[in-house]
C-alpha positions in Angstrom: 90.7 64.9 26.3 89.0 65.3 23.0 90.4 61.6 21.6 89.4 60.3 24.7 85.5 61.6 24.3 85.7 60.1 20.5 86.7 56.2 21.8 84.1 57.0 24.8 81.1 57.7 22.3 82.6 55.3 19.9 82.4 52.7 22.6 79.2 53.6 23.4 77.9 53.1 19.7 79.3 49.3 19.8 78.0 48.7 23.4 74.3 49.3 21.8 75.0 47.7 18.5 76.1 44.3 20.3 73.3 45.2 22.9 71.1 45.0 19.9 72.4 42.1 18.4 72.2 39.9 21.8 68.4 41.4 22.4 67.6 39.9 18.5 69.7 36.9 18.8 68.4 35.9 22.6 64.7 36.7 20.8 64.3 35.0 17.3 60.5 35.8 17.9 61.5 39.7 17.6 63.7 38.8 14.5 60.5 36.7 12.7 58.7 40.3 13.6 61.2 41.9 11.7 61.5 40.1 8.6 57.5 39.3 8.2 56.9 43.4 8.2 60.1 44.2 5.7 58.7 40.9 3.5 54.8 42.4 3.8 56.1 45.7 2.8 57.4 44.4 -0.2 54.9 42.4 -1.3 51.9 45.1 -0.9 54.0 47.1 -2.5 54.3 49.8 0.3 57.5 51.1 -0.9 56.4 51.4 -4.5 59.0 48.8 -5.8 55.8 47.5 -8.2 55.0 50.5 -10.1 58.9 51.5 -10.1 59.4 48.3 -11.9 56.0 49.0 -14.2 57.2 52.2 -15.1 61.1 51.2 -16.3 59.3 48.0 -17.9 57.2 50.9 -19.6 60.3 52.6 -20.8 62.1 49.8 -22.2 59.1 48.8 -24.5 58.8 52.4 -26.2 62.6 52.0 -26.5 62.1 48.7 -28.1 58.9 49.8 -30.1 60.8 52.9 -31.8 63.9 50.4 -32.5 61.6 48.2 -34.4 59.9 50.7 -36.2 63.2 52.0 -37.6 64.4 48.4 -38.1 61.5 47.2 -40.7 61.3 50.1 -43.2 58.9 48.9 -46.4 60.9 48.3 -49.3 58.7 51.1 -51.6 59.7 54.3 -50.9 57.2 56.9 -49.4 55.0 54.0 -48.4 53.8 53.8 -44.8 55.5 52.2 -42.1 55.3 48.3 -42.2 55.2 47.9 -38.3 52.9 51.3 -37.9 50.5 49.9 -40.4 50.1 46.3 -39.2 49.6 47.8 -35.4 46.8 50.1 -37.0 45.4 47.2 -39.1 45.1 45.2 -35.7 43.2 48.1 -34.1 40.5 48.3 -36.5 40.1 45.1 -36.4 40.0 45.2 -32.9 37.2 47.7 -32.7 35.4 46.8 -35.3 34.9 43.2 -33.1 34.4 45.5 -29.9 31.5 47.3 -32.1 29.7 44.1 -32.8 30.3 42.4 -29.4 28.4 45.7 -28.1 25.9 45.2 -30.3 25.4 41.3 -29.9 25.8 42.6 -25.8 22.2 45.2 -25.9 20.4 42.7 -28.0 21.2 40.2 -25.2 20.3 42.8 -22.4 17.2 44.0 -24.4 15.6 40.3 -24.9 16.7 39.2 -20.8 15.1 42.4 -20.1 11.8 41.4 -22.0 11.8 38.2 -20.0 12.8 39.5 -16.5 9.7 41.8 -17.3 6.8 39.6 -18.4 7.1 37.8 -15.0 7.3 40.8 -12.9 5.0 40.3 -9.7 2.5 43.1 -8.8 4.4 44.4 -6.1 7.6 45.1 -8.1 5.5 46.3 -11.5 3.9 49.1 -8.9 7.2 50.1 -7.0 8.3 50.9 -11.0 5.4 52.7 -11.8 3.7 50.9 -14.0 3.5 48.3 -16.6 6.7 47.2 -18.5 7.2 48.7 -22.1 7.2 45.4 -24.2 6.7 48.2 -27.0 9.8 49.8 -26.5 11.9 46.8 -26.0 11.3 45.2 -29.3 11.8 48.4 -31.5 14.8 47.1 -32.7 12.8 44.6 -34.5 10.2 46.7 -35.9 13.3 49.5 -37.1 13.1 47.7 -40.2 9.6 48.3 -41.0 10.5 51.9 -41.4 11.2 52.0 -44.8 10.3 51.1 -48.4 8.6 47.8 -48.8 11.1 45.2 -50.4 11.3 42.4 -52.4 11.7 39.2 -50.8 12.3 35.7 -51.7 9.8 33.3 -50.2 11.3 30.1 -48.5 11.0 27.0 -50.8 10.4 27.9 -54.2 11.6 30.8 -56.4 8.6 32.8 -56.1 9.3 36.5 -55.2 6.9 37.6 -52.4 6.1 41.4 -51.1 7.2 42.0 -47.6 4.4 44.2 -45.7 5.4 46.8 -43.2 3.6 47.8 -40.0 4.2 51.2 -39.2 3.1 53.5 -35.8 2.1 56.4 -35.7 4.0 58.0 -32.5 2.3 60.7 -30.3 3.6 62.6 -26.6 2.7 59.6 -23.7 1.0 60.2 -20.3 2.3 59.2 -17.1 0.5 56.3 -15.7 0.4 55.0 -12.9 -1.1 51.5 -13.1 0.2 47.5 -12.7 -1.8 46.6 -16.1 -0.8 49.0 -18.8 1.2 52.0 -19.5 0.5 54.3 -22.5 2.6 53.4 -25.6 3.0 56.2 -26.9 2.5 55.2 -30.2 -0.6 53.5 -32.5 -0.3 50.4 -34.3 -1.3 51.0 -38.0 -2.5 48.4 -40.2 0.7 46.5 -41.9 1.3 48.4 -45.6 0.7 45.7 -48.2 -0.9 45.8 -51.8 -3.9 43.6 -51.1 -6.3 41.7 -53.1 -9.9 42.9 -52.9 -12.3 39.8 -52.6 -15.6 38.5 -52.0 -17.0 36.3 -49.6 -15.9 33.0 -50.9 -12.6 34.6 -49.8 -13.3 33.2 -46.0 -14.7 29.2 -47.3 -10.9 28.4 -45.4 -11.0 31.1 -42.9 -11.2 30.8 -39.3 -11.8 33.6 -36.8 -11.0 33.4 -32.8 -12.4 35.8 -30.9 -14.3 37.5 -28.2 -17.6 39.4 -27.8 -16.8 41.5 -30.9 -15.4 38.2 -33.1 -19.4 36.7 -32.3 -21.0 40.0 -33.8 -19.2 39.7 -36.7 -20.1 35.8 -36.5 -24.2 37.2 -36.5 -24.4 39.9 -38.1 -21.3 40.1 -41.2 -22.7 37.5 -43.4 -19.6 35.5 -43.1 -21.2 31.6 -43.4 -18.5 30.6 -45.7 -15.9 31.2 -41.9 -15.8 29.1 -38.7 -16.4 31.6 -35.7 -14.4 30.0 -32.8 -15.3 32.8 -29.9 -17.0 33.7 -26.4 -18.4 36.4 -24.7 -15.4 36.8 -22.5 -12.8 34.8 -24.0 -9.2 35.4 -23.8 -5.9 35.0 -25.1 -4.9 33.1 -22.1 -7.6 30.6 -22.8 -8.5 30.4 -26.1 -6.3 27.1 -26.7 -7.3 25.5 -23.5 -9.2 22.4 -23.1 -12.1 24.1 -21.7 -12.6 25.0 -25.2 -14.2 27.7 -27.1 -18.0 28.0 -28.8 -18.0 26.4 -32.5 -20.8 29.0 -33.4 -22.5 26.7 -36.2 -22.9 23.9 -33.8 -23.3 26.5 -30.7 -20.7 23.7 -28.5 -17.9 24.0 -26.9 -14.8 22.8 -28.5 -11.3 21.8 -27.8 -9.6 24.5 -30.1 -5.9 22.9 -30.4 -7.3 19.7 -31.3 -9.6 21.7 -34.5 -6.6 23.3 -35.8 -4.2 20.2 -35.0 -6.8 18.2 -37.3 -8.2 21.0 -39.9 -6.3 23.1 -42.8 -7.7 26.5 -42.2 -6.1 29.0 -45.6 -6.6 32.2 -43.0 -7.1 32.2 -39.1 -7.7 36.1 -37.9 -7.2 36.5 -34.3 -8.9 39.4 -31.8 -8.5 39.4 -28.3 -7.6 42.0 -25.7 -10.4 43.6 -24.2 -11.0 40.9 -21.6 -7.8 41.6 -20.9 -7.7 45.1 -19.8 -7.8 44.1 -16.0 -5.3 41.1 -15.7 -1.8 40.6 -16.0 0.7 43.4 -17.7 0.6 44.5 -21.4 4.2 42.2 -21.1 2.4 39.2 -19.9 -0.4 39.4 -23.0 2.2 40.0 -25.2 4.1 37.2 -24.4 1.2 34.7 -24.3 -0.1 36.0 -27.8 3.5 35.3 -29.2 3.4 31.6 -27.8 -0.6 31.4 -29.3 0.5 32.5 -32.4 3.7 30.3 -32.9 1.4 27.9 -31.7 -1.2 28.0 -34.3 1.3 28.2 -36.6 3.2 24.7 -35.8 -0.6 23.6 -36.7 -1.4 25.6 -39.8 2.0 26.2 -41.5 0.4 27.5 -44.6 -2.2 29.8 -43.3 -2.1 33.5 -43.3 -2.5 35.0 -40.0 -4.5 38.5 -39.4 -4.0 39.8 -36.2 -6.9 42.1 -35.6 -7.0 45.1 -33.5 -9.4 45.7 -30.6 -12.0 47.9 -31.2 -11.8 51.6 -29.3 -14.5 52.3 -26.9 -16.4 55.5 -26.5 -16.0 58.6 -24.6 -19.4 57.3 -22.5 -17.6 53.9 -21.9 -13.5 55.4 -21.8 -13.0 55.5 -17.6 -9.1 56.6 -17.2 -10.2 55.7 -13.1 -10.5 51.7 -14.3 -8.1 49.7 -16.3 -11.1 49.9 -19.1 -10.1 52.6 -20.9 -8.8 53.4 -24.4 -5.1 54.1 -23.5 -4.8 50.6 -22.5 -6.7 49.2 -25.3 -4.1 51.2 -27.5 -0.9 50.0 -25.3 -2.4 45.8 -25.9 -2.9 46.4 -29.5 0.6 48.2 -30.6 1.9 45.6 -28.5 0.3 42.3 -30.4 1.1 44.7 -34.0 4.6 43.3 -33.0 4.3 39.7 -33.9 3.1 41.1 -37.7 5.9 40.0 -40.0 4.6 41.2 -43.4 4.5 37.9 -44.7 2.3 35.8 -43.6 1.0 37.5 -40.2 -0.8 41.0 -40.7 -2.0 43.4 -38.2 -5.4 44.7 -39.2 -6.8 47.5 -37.7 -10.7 48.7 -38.3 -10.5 51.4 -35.5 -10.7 54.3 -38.0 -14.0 53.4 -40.1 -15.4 53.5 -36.4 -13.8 55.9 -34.1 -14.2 59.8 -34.0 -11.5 62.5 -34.7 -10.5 62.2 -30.6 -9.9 58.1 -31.3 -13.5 57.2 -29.4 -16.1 54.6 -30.7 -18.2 57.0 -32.7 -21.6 57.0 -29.8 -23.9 56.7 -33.2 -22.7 53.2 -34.2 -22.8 52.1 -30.5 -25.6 50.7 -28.4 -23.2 50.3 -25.5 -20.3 51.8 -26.1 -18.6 48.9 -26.8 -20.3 46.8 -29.4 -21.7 47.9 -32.6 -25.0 48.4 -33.6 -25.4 44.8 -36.2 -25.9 47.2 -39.1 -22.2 48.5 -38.9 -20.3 44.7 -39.0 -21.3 45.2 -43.0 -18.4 47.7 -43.2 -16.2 45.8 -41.1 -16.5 43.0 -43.7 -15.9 45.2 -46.4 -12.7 45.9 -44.6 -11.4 42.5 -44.4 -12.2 41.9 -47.9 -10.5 44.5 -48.7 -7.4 43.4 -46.9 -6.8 40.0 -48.3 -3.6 38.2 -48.9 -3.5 35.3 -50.9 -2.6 32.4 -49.2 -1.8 28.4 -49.7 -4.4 25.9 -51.1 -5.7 24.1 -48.1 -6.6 20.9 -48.0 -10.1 20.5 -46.2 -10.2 17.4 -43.8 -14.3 16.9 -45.0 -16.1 19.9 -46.6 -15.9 23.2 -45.7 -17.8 24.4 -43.4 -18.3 20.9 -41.5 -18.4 20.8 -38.1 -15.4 19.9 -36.2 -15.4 16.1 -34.7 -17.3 16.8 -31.2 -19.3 19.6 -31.9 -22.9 19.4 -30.8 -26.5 20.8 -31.5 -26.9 23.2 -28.5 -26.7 26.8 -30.1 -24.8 29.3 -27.6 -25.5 32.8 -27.9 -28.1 35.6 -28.1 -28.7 39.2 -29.1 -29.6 42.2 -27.5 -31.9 45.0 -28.3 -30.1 48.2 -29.0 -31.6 52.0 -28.4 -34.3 53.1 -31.5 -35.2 49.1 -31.7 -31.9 47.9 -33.8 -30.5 44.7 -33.1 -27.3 44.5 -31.5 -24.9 41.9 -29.9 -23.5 41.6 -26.4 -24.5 43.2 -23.8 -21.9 45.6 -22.6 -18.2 44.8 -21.9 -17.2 40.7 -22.7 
């Protein structure tokens, strides 16, 4: 009975076998089922065969790795390893390449992130929370001005030349929350150099472009030996445009690029900003005085340029409500002390002969808070000559002081009675 049960369930077995084989053979479809999932199995890996393979593959290169270690002893006894040292001699290689790609990789980043910046729309500059940091993003370049001034060679002759260093003096920043400006946390301070003291005749190759502030020194600093190229008003964004700019000894307007396309000017100095205050971002001016200043610079290639800073206003005039205020005059003036190289651009700063000990226009030299009384523009002159850098001789397209071609008779401009009777220019903000 018992042998008789074994064939039965043995019979059984082969009955479902050959029933299985029929079913797949009558049914290719259910075979091609069959053989896709075992072959999609294998090749997502499913059953592991990949990182069974990985980890014997693994195992045989350490094998092989010791082997060769062992195979190439150095000839010198006690000396290292031949294979051990040339494996460590390609990872320090290695990462010393990694440490300068990362390097090369955040200057890239740093100078995109400049760009992406400066032509931010209002919308996104506000969901930020204010104006970009153009300050922050060019550190890197102004890490070398931390030091000791150094000896440099000048390009083009053998003459040794001293590089000047623009320094800032760094303070705790507030939060604000504004589209034009943010506070830089940091004050631009007039670029270290050992000057030459001069006199006047110091500025018979000087030009100055300016605003409201530039004109009082035009009237009332004794400067004739200069060309005053400025406005009430004017800007950095249109002091090179064809609209021109007032030629104050002729009082007309004129086209600025074509004068310094046409004339050798020795020195140009530069102050704009406070026009400013209200329109674009601190990264937008920043930009555009860059591209003015390489700009003036394709035209005068021997001129010495003094970037000048804008003058504080006073506690009266300083409204933290308004974009007029002196946190943003601070963020536009340590932003343009960025183009100063110490060699032949300078950042200049006056604000301390004027200011009080809490950084306001001192209310006794001002009529308005924002312009000076015209008795004061005799220190500010003393200042520039003070600060003077010896520059290229220039060669004059007609005497100096000529008027450039197109300039007219109309005189442009007028002065304003200050309080207790003095004279002053402007009247109130450009």
């Amino acid at each position: 009975m018992k042998n008789d049960d074994v064939k039965k369930r043995k019979g059984t077995k082969t009955h479902k076998i050959r029933a299985w084989g029929e079913t797949i053979y009558n049914c290719p479809y259910l075979a091609a089922v069959i053989v896709t999932s075992v072959m999609v199995m294998i090749c997502s890996d499913e059953l592991g065969i990949r990182s069974v393979m990985k980890e014997v593959h693994a195992q045989i290169e350490t094998i092989a790795g010791g082997v060769a270690t062992h195979i190439e002893p150095s000839d010198q006894p006690g000396a290292p390893d031949k294979t051990i040292t040339e494996d460590a001699e390609k990872q320090d290689h290695n990462d010393e390449i990694e440490n300068e790609n990362e390097g090369e990789c955040k200057d890239k980043t740093t100078k995109g992130n400049i760009q992406k910046d400066d032509i931010t729309n209002k919308s996104d500059h506000k969901a930020e929370g204010g104006s970009t940091d153009p300050i922050k993003e060019a550190d890197s370049k102004n890490a070398e001005n931390t030091g000791k001034m150094e000896r440099i060679s000048e390009d083009g002759n053998n003459r040794d030349a001293t590089k000047g260093v623009t320094r800032f003096q760094t303070y705790v920043p507030q939060e604000i929350d504004s589209y034009y400006y943010s506070d830089a946390g940091k004050i631009a301070l007039t670029t270290e150099y050992p000057y030459r003291k001069e006199n006047t005749s110091y500025f018979n190759d000087a030009a100055f472009l300016g605003d409201s502030r530039t004109l009082g020194i035009s009237d009332y600093a004794g400067l004739d030996e200069a060309d005053f190229y400025c406005d009430s008003g004017m800007t950095i964004y249109k002091i090179l445009e064809p609209e021109g700019v007032t030629y104050q000894k002729t009082g007309s307007k004129v086209d600025l690029s074509q004068v310094l396309a046409a004339k050798r000017y020795g020195k140009i100095y530069i102050m704009l900003g406070m026009n400013e205050l209200g329109y674009g971002n601190t990264g937008m001016y920043l930009d555009q005085y860059r591209e003015v200043v390489e700009q003036i610079r394709e035209w005068q290639p021997d001129a010495i340029i003094y970037i000048m800073a804008n003058l504080h206003v006073s506690r009266e005039k300083n409204n933290v409500e308004t974009e007029f205020n002196n946190i943003n005059i601070n963020d536009k003036n340590a932003a343009s002390a960025l183009l100063a190289n110490g060699t032949d651009i300078f950042y200049l700063d006056a604000n301390p002969l004027f200011t009080d000990a809490d950084g306001y226009l001192n209310s006794e030299l001002t009529f308005d808070g924002v312009h000076l009384y015209a008795k004061h523009y005799d220190v500010w002159k003393n200042f520039l000559l003070e600060h003077a850098v010896e520059a290229a001789p220039t060669e004059q397209n007609g005497e100096t002081g000529n008027a450039p071609a197109g300039a007219g008779d109309e005189m442009i401009g007028g002065t304003a009675a200050g309080a207790d009777g003095e004279t002053a220019v402007g009247s109130g903000a450009d």
